[in-house]
C-alpha positions as CSV (number, residue, x, y, z in Angstrom):
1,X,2.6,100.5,16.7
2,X,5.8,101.8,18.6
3,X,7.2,100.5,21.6
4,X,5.9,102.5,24.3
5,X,2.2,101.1,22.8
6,X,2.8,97.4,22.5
7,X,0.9,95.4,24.7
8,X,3.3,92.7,26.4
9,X,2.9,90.3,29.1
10,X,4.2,91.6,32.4
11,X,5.5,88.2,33.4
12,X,6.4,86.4,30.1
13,X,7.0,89.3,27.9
14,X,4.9,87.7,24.9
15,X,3.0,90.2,22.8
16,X,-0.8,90.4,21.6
17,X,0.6,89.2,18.7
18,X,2.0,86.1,19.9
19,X,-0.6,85.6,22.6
20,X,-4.4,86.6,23.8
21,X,-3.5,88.9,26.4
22,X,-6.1,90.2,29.8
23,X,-5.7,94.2,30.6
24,X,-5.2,95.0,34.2
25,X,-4.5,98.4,35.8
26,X,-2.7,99.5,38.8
27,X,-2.4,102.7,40.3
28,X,-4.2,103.8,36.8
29,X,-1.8,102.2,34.8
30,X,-2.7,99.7,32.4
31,X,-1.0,96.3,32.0
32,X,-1.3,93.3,30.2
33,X,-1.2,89.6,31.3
34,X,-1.6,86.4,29.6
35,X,-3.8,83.4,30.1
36,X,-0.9,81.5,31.1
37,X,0.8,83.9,33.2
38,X,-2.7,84.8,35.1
39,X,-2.0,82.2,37.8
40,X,1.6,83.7,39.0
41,X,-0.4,87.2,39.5
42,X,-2.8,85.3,41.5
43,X,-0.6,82.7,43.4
44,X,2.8,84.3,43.4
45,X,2.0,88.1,43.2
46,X,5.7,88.7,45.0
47,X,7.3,87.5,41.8
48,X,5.6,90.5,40.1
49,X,6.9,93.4,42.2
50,X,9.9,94.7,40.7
51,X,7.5,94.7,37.8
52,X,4.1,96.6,39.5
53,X,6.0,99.3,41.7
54,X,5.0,100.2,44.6
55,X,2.8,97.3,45.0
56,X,2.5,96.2,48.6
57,X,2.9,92.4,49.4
58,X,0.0,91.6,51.7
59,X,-0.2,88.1,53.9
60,X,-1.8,85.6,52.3
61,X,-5.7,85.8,53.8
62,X,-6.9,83.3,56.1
63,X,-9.5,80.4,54.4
């Protein structure tokens, strides 16, 4: 597998070698997260955006 077709964590930068990861997609893109990581996307989505571009930060929603 080359470069451009390995699957690597967007925030940890493990493999699917190294680690189970979940697909995502945005804006038709795939990514890949892992287990472990899956809380920051959730939680701390603002740490993400240099890494998802274009991704709008929205307010956190009222509960």
């Amino acid at each position: 597998m080359n470069e451009q077709n390995e699957k690597i964590c967007l925030n940890c930068n493990r493999t699917d070698v190294q680690i189970p990861l979940i697909t995502l997609t945005f804006k038709s893109d795939a990514k890949y997260i892992c287990a472990q990581c899956l809380p920051v996307l959730i939680h701390k989505t603002h740490t993400l955006a240099d890494k998802l571009p274009g991704m709008e930060i929205a307010p956190p929603a009222d509960h």
